[in-house]
C-alpha angles and dihedrals in degrees: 000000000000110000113268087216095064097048089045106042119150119278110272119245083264117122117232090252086057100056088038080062098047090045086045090049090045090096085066112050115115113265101255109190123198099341136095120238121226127229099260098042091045087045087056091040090061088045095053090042096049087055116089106259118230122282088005101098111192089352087165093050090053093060099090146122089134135215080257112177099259086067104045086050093050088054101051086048088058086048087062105072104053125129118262098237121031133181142216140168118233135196104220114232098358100147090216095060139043114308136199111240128203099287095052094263128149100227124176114246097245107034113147140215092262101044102083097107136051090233083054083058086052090057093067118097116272093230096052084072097077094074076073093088112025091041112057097189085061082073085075100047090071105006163036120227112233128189133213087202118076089184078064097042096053084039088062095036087062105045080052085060099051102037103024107020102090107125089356129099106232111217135188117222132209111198116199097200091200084068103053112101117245099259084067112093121202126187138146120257097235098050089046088061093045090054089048102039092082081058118043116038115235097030097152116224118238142181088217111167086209134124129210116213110192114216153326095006105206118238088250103062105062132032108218122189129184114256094239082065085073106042096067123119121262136181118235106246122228095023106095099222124056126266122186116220127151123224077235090070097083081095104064115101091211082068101049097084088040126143099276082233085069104033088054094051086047088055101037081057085045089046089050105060092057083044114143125060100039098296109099097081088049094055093044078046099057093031082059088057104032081061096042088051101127099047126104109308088236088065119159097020094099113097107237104042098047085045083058095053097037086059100042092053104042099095069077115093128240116212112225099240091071100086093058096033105115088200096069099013096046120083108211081062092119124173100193087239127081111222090050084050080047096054092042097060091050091051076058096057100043084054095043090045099041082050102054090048094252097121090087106031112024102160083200115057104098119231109267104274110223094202080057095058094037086061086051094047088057099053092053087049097045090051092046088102094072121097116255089217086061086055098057126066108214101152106118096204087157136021094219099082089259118163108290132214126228122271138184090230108105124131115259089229081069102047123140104264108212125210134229104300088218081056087048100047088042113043100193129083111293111257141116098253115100124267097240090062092041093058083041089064093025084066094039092066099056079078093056107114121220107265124019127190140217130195114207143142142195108225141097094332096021116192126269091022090278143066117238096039088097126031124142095262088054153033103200127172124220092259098061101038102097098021123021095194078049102086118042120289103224122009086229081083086066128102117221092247094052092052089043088059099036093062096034089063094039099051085048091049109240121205102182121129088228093067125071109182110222083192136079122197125238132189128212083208119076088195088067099042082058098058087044092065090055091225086267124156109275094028125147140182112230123200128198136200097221086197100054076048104047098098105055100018118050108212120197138165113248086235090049081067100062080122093071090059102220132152111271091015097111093073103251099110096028108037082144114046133085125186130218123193122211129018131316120216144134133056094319080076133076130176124183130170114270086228082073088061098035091050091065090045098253096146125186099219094042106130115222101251095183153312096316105177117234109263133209085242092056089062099052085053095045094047097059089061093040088050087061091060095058136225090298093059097014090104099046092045102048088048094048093048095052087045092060088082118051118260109172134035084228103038083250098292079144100058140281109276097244091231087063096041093052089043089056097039080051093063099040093055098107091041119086112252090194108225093231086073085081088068104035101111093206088067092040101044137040094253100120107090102252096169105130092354095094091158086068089042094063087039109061084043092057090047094050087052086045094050097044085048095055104032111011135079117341093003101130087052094045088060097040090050098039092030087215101282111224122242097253097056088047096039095048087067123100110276110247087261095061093041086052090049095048117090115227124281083237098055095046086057097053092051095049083050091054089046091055098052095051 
């Protein structure tokens, strides 16, 4: 790496009309070839090429045309309308591109002394720009080249990697343009040659997609992530089986016309690798669009399917700039290329619907529809046999970011990688049941809430008829305790009539010595895990992340298996019951004592007596239990043990009084609230069976307050401006009793005024 102190020495004494002279005197020096001047010689040099040649009167006087201020005007103007985020590929420490230097900086490779400032660009000759556009290494001598297209930037980035990365580590750059200081000029290339073209003959026109980014670029102003980050293996979520995709497959055309379901799971992968700093939702945005490249060109404008996306991606945050930002709001703000018009006007709606509070509550965004997901599933399956290398396009056949043609040149390393093709011709989870039954259970569990919970113990009468079965490290049905390989590996081996069977005798509680359950009941109430641990010695209350489960356990409610035709499964005997097949280990997975929960009087069989506020007590009390469950389940925990009483006469359909939501945010500061709550349907609609379970009702209403608090609309400001008060500041305040109770502090003064004149 060149050092950053020799391309970035201090100004000579020089004055600028001084330099403007040399620079202006540069078109006569004599032509030295393969030799080094010496001080003397080159001083002389400057003095012979500063002196009016013969027959050449006033030569310096006849270079204009000048930076006039028409010019410079018309090119600020063309500065005005650039996006507000911009890529690039970069190959790291090649001496004939930008380089980082020391600091972290993107600094063009042949950035001078004098270039620091625009108005040091300005001191160049006029004439010498139009090198701009038939030279392409004068780019870097100014400039870095930006895209609005990040289907363009990874194309180049791997055609870097093929014909230029040995030896190199090939990046991809996000660029934020707000962040830029003000001696960076940005302005398309296109716009740059229509502001020269009134001024040097021959400048060509061009529709280029590119951007020009003059000079040292700071570390703060663009995220930049090696290639191979995004090349890493991920399964597909909300699908119960696994399904293999990269973050790198945005480019592969088989994916461009995908299910959005899928489409949004790929970019949120791709978001998360450039994560940190704001530019993490950018990148998701223009993955989206980079995937959804070959739909209508009005696209997303349609409702609902913005509305999809708008809800799956609100757990991001939106800075707060956004609303009033031109370059995504306005929109005349064009990119010449589609898919970068397409993110942008995404970016559009995220800001306009944040904005208008229907992140969180859009009435109108439509549950994800599996068999949706499924047909894009297939697409992307149908299409597996073709090449990878047929997908991308690599071929550089111009280094200004112009459409590209597919090549056969991709790396191995990045390779399509195929699935299984009984996984392909199948598209539901491998397994000998039939395919009807498996979409059956692949929709129930769409109901499944978030956490369940199970109340057991393991001591005279331990659950489940044996002890073992439960401990706090596992949850193991009868089938796997003394042999895991014992009981079947996946239910999906199952035939309908077996699980039929299998949940009509275990409902029922069969003792037999014949039936060994492979299933273990959960309950969304804690109330009713609680009753279900019969309040014995050695009992526990276990809680479970269904998500974190839902790969290796299926999870379903008793009345989500009306299809198997049992008796009771139609719900009427076990509305509150869900079953869970295998065992269920691990961190998604939490079991503490049910002492920790009586000694702060929270009783199974205590009846609601009326609307009792939440205190500040209550949360102390809470919190110590919480605090058990750890940062993973804190959160879960706290909310489900203030909704065992009832707080609201309707269940606060109306809304969470904000002194009891920041009382609560307060005391979950230190718990995770995981940023995918802000897309699981069954905590933003109305989807998990409440009838008769008040105490979940209250409970999903209170997580979807928390998780707005903490990651929807207006977030970021709430905790700059609370500072997120710790639980013992808030909780030391008067409970709203007492401060009901409490006369005002004016009143009190009157009366001990009256007093003292008596």
């Amino acid at each position: 790496m060149a050092d950053r102190k020799r391309r970035l020495s201090t100004h000579p004494e020089e004055s600028k009309s001084a330099k403007r002279q040399a620079s202006d005197a540069q078109q006569y020096l004599p032509q030295v070839k393969s030799q080094v001047l010496s001080a003397p010689d080159l001083g002389a040099a400057l003095v012979n090429a500063t002196r009016t040649p013969r027959n050449q009167t006033n030569a310096i006087a006849r270079s204009s045309p000048r930076w006039d201020s028409k010019l410079r005007a018309d090119i600020r103007q063309a500065a005005q309308s650039k996006p507000r985020f911009l890529f690039r590929a970069i190959l790291v420490n090649s001496e004939d591109l930008a380089e980082f230097s020391d600091d972290g900086e993107l600094v063009p490779s042949i950035v001078g002394q004098y270039d620091e400032t625009i108005e040091d660009f300005y001191s160049n000759p006029l004439e010498d720009m139009t090198e701009i556009w038939y030279c392409n290494p004068a780019y870097e001598a100014y400039f870095t080249k930006w895209t609005p297209s990040m289907f363009k930037a990874i194309s180049k980035a791997l055609y870097m990697l093929k014909a230029d990365g040995a030896g190199y580590d090939v990046h991809l750059a996000t660029l934020d343009t707000k962040r830029l200081s003000s001696s960076n000029l940005t302005v398309g290339r296109a716009a740059l040659q229509n502001a020269f073209s009134g001024y040097l003959a021959g400048i060509p026109v061009s529709s280029s997609s590119a951007y020009l980014v003059y000079g040292i670029i700071s570390q703060e102003a663009f995220c930049t992530r090696p290639l191979k980050a995004l090349n890493n293996k991920h399964v597909a979520s909300g699908l119960g089986y696994k399904l293999h995709h990269r973050p790198l497959n945005i480019l592969k055309t088989s994916l461009h016309n995908a299910s959005p379901t899928l489409v949004i799971d790929i970019a949120r992968e791709f978001g998360k690798v450039f994560d940190g700093d704001g530019f993490a939702l950018p990148a998701t945005v223009m993955a989206i669009a980079t995937l959804c490249h070959d739909r209508d060109s009005s696209w997303p404008d349609e409702e609902s399917l913005s509305a999809e996306i708008v809800t799956a991606l609100q757990d991001f945050p939106i800075q707060s700039d956004w609303k009033h930002d031109s370059a995504i709001m306005t929109m005349e703000t064009h990119t010449f290329d589609q898919a970068a018009d397409r993110g942008l006007r995404l970016l559009r709606a995220l800001a306009d619907r944040r904005a208008m509070g229907h992140a969180m509550r859009a009435p109108s965004v439509n549950a994800t529809d599996l068999e949706n997901l499924s047909h894009g599933i297939l697409q992307v399956k149908l299409a597996a046999d073709m090449a990878f290398d047929q997908s991308v396009a690599t071929h550089d056949s111009t280094s200004d970011y112009e459409p590209v043609s597919p090549s056969s040149i991709v790396p191995e390393e990045f390779q399509y990688t195929r699935d299984d093709p009984a996984e392909i011709a199948k598209l539901l989870p491998a397994g000998s049941m039939d395919d009807e039954t498996k979409r059956h259970l692949l929709k129930a569990q769409k109901y499944t809430p978030r956490y369940l919970f199970r109340g057991w113990n393991n001591g005279y009468r331990p659950s489940g008829g044996h002890r073992g079965l439960n401990t706090v490290d596992a949850i193991t049905p009868l089938a796997y305790l003394k042999d895991r390989e014992a009981g079947t590996s996946s239910i999906y081996n199952l035939s309908r009539d077996q699980l039929r069977t299998m949940c009509f005798r275990h409902l029922g509680s069969d003792r037999t010595a014949s039936f060994k359950t492979e299933l273990s009941s959960w309950a969304s109430s804690l109330r009713v895990a609680m009753l279900y641990s019969r309040g014995q010695p050695d009992s526990y209350i276990s809680i479970i992340d269904t998500r974190a489960l839902q790969e290796q356990n299926i999870i379903v409610h008793v009345p989500q298996l009306g299809f198997l035709l049992f008796p009771g499964s139609d719900g009427i005997y076990y509305p509150e019951e869900y079953l869970a097949h295998g065992v269920i280990e691990g961190s998604a997975h939490k079991a503490v004592p049910l002492e920790a929960f009586t000694k702060i009087g929270i009783c199974q069989t205590s009846p609601w007596l009326g609307i009792s506020h939440i205190t500040a007590q209550e949360i102390i009390y809470a919190k110590t239990v919480a605090d058990q469950y750890g940062p993973r389940f804190g959160t879960a925990v706290l909310i489900a043990i203030l909704c065992t009483a009832e707080r609201s006469s309707d269940l606060w359909k109306s809304g969470i009084a904000p002194r009891d939501l920041t009382l609560i945010a307060s005391a979950i500061s230190a718990y995770k609230v995981p940023q995918r709550l802000c897309a699981d349907d069954t905590i933003l609609k109305d989807l998990v069976y409440t009838k008769g379970f008040s105490d979940v009702e209250q409970m999903i209403r209170l997580l979807r307050a928390v998780v707005d608090w903490r990651h929807g609309k207006g977030a970021r400001g709430r905790k700059q401006i609370a500072k997120w008060e710790d639980s013992a500041s808030l909780l030391s305040r008067p409970s709203a009793d007492a401060e009901e109770d409490a006369p005002p502090k004016e009143h009190r003064k009157r009366r001990s005024m009256r007093r003292s004149r008596k």
